[in-house]
N, C-alpha and C positions, 0 to 999 in steps of 0.2 A: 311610487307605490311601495309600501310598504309588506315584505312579506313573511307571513309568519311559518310557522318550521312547517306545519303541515303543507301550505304551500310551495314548500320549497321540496318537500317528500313527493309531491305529487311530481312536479314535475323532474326529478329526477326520475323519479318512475316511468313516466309517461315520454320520458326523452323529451320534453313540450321546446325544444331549442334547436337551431340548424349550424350550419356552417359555411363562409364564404370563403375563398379562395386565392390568395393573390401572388401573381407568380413572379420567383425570383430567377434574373435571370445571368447570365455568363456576359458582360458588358464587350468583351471582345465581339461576338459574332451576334447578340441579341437574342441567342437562343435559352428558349425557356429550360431551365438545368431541375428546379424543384416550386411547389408551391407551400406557402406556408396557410398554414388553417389558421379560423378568424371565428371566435362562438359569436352566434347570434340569439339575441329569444325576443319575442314579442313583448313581455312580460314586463322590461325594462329596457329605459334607457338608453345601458349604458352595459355592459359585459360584466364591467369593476363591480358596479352595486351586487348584481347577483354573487359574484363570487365573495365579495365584503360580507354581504349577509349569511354566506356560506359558510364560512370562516366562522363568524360570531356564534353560529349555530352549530357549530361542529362536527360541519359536512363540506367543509372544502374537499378533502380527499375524494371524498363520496363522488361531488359534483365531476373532479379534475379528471376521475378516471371514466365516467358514464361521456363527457364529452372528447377523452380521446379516443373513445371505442367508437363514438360518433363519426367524430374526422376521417378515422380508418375505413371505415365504409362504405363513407360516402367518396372516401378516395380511390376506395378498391373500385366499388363500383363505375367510374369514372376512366379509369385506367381499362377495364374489360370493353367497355364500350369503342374506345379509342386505338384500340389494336394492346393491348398489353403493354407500352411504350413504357419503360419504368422511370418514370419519374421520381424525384422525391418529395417527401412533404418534410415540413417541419411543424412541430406541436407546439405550442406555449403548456409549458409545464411549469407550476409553484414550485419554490423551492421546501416547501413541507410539504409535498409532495413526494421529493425524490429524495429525503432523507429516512424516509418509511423503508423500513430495513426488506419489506419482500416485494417493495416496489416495481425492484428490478425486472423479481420473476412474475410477477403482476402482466405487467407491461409485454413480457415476452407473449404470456398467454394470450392477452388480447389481440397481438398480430397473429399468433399461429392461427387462431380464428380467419381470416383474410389471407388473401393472396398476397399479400407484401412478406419481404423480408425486412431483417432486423439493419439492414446495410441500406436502405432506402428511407430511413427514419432519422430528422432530427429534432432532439429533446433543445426549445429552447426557453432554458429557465427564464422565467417570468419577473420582472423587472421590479414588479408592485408591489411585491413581497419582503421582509426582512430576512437576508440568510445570519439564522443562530448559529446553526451549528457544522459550522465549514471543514470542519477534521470529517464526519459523520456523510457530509455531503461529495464530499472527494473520492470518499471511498466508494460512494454509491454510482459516482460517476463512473471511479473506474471498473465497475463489476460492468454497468451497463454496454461502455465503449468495449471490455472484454467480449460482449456478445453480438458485439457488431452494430451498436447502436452509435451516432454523433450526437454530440453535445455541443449546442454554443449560448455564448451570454450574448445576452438583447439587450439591448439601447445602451451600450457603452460610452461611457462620456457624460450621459443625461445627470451624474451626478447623485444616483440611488444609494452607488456601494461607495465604498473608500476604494481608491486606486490598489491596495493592497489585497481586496478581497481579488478582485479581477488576474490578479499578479499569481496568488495563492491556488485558484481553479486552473484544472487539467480540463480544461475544452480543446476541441476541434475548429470551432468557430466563431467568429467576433463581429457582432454586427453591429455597426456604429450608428448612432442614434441620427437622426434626420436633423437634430441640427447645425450637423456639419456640412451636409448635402444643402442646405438654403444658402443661396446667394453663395454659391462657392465657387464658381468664376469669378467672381468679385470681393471677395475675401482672401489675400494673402495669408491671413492667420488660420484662419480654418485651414486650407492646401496646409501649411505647414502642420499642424496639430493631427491629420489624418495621414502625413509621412512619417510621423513621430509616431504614433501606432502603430503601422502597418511595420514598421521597427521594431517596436517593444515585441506588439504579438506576431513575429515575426515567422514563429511555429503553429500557428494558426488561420487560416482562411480568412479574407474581411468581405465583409457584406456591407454596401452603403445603404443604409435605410433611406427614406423619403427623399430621392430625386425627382424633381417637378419640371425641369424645365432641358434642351437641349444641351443649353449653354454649360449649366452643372453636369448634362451627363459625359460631353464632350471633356470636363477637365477631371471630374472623374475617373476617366480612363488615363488623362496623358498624366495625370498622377500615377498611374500602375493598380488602380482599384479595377480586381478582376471579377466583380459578382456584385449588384445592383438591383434595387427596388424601389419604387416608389409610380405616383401616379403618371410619370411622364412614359414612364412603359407598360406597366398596365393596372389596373384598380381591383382591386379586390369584388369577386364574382362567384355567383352560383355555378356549380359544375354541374 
């Protein structure tokens, strides 16, 4: 479906999108630590196309900021229900996004709106994206983490950035792409290439993205990978 600007007005307007849920968790004890939020719409497909269209129409920002005020909402409200238990979420945020200079204070106001605080939130930049302007983005990082927000890069390895840009980012958090997590009981070179990270970003957290099966999650761990997601622990769900 093709959709033209006013279409795409409306439903920013009209919020016409939801959010599903998928929890990541502490691989040592299996306990659920944060969930990361997931845009859905009817509308499309595919999450990419709306936000592609958004971009070309020059309302990505537009769309980025109406669906994490979404996420936060539907998160707050999820969390009151549940005894207040404070989890955390993590957002997929564009990297044109967070180089928008009042972003920061953007972002801030949206949670004061909710019950969350800024230390239960992480921003994690969006992988489909081209980062231009990485001095611009650094900086915006670190006003954010100054206010007690986390930051981490998503699907690391997938091959999106140059090994340099990953090098150059002051994150909190690194989460390795799912193709490392396939058949990785049975891959000595994967096991080696995800100790060779856990190395490099060795001042940072690692999150395995897409484990499916026991056998991965079991070596997972006796690699020393302390944080874990994918379908074999649980799938992404309405709250």
């Amino acid at each position: 479906m093709s959709l033209i600007e006013r279409d795409l007005e409306l439903l920013i307007e009209m919020r016409s999108f939801t959010h599903v849920f998928q929890p990541i968790f502490h691989l040592g004890n299996r306990q659920i630590i944060a969930y990361e939020s997931l845009f859905r719409c009817q509308m499309v497909s595919s999450p990419e196309i709306l936000f592609q269209r958004a971009k070309s129409l020059g309302k990505l920002y537009e769309l980025d900021m109406v669906s994490i005020f979404n996420a936060l909402n539907e998160f707050t409200m999820y969390q009151e229900k549940n005894g207040g238990r404070e989890y955390m979420i993590s957002l997929n945020v564009f990297p044109s996004t967070i180089i928008i200079s009042s972003f920061p204070d953007e972002l801030l106001r949206l949670v004061n709106k909710t019950d969350l605080i800024p230390q239960q939130i992480i921003l994690e930049v969006n992988e489909s994206e081209r980062i231009e302007k990485l001095e611009l983005m650094n900086t915006n990082i670190c006003r954010l983490k100054e206010m007690g927000f986390f930051v981490a890069l998503d699907d690391v390895g997938k091959g999106a950035y140059p090994l340099s840009v990953f090098l150059e980012m002051k994150v909190d958090i690194v989460k390795l792409d799912r193709y490392f997590s396939k058949d990785l009981a049975k891959e000595p070179k994967k096991q080696s290439a995800i100790l060779g990270m856990m190395q490099m970003f060795k001042d940072s957290k690692i999150i395995l993205e897409g484990i499916e099966t026991e056998e991965d999650l079991r070596m997972a761990k006796f690699l020393g990978v302390m944080y874990g997601q994918g379908y074999h622990l649980a799938r992404p769900m309405k709250l």
